[in-house]
Backbone as CSV, one residue per row, in Angstrom:
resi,resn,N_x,N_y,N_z,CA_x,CA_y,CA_z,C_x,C_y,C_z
1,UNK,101.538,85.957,128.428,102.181,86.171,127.151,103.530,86.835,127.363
2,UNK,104.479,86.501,126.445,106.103,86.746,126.673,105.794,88.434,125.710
3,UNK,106.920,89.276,125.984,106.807,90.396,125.157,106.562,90.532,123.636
4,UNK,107.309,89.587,123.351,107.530,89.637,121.919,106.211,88.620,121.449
5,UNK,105.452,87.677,122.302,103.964,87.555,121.841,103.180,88.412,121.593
6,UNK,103.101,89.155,122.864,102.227,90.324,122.608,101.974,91.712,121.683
7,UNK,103.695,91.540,121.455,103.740,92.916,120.208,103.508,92.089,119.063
8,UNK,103.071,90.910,118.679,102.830,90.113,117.238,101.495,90.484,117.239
9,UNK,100.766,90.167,118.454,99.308,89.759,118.908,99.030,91.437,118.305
10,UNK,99.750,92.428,119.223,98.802,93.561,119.079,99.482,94.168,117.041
11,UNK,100.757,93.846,116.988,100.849,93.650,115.370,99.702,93.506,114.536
12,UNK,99.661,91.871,114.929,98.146,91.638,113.683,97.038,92.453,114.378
13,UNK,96.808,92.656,115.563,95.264,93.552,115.574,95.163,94.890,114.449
14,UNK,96.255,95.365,114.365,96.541,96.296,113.471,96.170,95.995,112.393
15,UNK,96.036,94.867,111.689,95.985,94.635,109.972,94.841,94.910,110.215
16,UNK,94.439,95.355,108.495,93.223,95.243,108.085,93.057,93.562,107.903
17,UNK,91.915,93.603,107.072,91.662,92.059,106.633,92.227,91.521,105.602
18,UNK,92.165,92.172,104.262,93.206,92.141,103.137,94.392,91.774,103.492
19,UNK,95.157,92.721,104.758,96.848,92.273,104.846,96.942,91.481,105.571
20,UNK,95.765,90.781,106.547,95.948,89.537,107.548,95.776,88.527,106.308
21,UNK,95.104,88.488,105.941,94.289,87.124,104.552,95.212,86.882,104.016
22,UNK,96.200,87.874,103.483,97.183,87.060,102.709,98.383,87.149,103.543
23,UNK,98.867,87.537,104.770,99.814,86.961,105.572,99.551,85.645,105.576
24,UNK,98.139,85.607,105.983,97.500,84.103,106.681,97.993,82.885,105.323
25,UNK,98.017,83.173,104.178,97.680,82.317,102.892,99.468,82.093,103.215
26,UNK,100.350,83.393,102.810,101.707,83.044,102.813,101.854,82.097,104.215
27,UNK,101.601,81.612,105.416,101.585,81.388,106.574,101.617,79.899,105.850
28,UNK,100.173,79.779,105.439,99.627,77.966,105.291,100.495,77.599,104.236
29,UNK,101.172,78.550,103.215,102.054,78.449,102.289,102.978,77.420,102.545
30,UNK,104.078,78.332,103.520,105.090,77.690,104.303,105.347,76.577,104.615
31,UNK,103.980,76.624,105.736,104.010,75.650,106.651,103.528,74.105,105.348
32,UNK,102.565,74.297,104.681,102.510,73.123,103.441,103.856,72.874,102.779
33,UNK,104.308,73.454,102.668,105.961,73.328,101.650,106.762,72.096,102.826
34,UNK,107.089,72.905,103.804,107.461,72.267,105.328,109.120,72.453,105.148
35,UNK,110.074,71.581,105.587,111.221,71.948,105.710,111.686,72.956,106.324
36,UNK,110.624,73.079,107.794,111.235,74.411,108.286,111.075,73.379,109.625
37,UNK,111.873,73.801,110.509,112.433,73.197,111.986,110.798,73.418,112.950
38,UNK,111.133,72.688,113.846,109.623,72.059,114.959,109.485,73.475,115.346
39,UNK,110.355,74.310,116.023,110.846,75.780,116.699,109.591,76.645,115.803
40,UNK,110.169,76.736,114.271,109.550,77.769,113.341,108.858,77.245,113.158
41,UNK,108.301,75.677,112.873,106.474,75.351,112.435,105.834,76.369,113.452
42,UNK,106.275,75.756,115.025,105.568,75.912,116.069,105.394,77.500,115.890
43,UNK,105.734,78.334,115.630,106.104,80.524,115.263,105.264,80.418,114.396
44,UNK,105.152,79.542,113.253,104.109,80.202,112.187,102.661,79.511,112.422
45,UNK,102.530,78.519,113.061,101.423,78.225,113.161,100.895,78.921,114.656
46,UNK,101.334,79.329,115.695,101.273,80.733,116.463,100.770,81.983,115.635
47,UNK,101.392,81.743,114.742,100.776,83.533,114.136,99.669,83.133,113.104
48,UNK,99.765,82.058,112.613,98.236,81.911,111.742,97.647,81.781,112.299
49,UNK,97.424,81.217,113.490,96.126,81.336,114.761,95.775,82.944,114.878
50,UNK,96.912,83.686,115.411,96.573,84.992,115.197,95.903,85.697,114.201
51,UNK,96.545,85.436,113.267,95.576,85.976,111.741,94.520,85.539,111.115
52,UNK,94.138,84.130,111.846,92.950,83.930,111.364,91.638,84.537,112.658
53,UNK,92.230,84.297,113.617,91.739,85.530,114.612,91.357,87.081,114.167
54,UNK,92.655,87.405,113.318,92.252,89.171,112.836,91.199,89.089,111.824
55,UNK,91.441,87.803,110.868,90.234,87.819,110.068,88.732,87.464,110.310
56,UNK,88.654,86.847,111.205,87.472,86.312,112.076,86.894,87.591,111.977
57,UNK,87.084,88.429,112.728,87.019,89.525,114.061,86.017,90.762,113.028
58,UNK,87.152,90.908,111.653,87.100,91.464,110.727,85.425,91.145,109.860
59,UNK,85.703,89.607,109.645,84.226,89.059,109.278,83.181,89.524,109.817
60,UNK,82.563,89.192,111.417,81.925,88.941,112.417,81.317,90.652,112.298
61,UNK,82.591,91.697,112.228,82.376,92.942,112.406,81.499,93.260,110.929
62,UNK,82.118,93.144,109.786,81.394,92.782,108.576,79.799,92.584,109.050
63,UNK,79.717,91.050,109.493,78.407,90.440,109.026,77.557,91.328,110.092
64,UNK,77.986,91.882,111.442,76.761,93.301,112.118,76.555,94.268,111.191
65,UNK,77.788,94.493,110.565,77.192,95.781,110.037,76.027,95.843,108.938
66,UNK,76.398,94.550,108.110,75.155,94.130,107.153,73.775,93.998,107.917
67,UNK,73.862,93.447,109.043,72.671,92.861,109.675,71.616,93.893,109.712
68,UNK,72.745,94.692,110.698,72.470,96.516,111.185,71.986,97.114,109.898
69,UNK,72.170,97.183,108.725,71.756,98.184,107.589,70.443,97.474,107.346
70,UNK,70.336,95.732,107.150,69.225,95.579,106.897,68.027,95.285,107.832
71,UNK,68.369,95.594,109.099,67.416,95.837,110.179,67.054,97.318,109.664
72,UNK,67.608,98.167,109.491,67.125,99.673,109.409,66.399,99.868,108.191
73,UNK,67.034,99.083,106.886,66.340,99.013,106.220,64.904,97.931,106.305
74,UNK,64.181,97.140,107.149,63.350,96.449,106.914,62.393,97.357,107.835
75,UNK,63.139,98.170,109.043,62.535,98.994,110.136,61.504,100.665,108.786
76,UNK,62.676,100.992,107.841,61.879,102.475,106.981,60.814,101.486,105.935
77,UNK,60.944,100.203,106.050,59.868,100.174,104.525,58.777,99.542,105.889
78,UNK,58.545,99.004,106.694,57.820,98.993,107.352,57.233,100.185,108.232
79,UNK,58.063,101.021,108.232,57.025,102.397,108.805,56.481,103.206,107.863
80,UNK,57.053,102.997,106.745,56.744,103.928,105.521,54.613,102.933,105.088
81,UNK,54.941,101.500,105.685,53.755,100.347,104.898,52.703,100.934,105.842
82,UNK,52.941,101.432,107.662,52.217,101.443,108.481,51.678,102.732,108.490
């Protein structure tokens, strides 16, 4: 990765999910409208890969933590039954 990849890359690690989601929306925005040069498609569709990456990440982390509450919760009503 060139420098200025990597400070985008570690950029979006920074967003929450809210401010990646709608970077990401303004992103597909753009790029649907079009009239932007091969150079800048190729930059924004680089960084919506990225942001849909931050939102992934964001999800995935989401859907453990649900999992995790309702493992603990299925773990107290079953020791409470036993």
């Amino acid at each position: 990765m060139t420098g200025k990849t990597e400070q985008t890359a570690a950029t979006a690690e920074a967003l929450g999910y809210e401010q990646a989601r709608d970077e990401l929306i303004e992103v597909v925005r753009r790029l649907e409208a079009g009239g932007t040069t091969l150079e800048e498609s190729l930059a924004l569709w680089e960084r919506g890969e990225e942001l849909a990456g931050v939102c992934r990440r964001w999800l995935e982390g989401a859907r453990a933590r649900l999992d995790a509450a309702l493992a603990r919760e299925a773990g107290a009503e079953t020791a409470e039954e036993g």
